[in-house]
N, C-alpha and C positions, 0 to 999 in steps of 0.2 A: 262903381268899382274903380280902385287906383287903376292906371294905366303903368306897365312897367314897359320897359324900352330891353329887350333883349340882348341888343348889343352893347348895354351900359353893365347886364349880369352878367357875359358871356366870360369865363374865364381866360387868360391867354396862353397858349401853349407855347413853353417854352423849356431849355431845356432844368435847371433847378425847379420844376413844379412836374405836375402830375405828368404822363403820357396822355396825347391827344386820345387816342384809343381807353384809357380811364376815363376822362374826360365823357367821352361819346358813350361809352356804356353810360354812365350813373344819369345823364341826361337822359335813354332812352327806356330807362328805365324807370324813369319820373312818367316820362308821357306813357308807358304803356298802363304806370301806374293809376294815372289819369281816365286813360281811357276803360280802364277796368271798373273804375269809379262811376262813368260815365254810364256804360253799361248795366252796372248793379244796381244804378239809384232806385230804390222802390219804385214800382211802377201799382200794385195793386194798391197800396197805400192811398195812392193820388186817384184813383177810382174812382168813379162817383157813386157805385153801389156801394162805399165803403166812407163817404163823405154826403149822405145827401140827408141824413139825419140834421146837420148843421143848416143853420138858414143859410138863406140864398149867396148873401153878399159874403160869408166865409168860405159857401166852396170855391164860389170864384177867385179869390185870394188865396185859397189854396192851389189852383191852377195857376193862376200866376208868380206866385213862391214856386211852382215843379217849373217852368219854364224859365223863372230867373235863375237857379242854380244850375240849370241844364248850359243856358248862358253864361254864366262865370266859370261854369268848369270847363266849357270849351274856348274860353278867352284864356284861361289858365295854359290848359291845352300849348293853345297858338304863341305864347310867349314861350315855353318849355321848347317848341317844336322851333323858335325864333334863335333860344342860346341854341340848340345844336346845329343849327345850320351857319351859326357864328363860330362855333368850334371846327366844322367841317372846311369855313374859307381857311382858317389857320395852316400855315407850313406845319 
């Protein structure tokens, strides 16, 4: 997964652009969005009373595909949660 640098996306607040307070809403509402994602990811799906028909080496791959998107969406996460807290140093 790229790596992004949050204080290279972080917008700047000033006064001809948005309100810091815009600003920190639409960020916190990406991560809540996130984390709702986060939450929701199918879970019975990745079962294994719902994957053991597959040979062996596929369910395993499918455990490890749930646990790398679990991983990217919380890397996601941590960058979202990185611009707001770059919005939040801003005057």
């Amino acid at each position: 997964m790229k790596t992004y640098s949050p204080k290279i996306i972080a917008p700047v607040v000033h006064s001809n652009g948005s309100s810091k307070r815009s600003l920190q809403d639409e960020w916190l509402d990406a991560v809540d969005a996130i984390d709702n994602l986060i939450d929701n990811l199918p879970y019975d799906s990745f079962h294994g009373r719902n994957q053991y028909p597959k040979i062996e080496v596929d369910q395993q791959i499918t455990r490890e595909y749930r646990g790398q998107l679990l991983f990217e969406l919380a890397e996601i996460k941590r960058v979202f949660n990185g611009v707001l807290g770059e919005i939040n140093k801003q005057g």
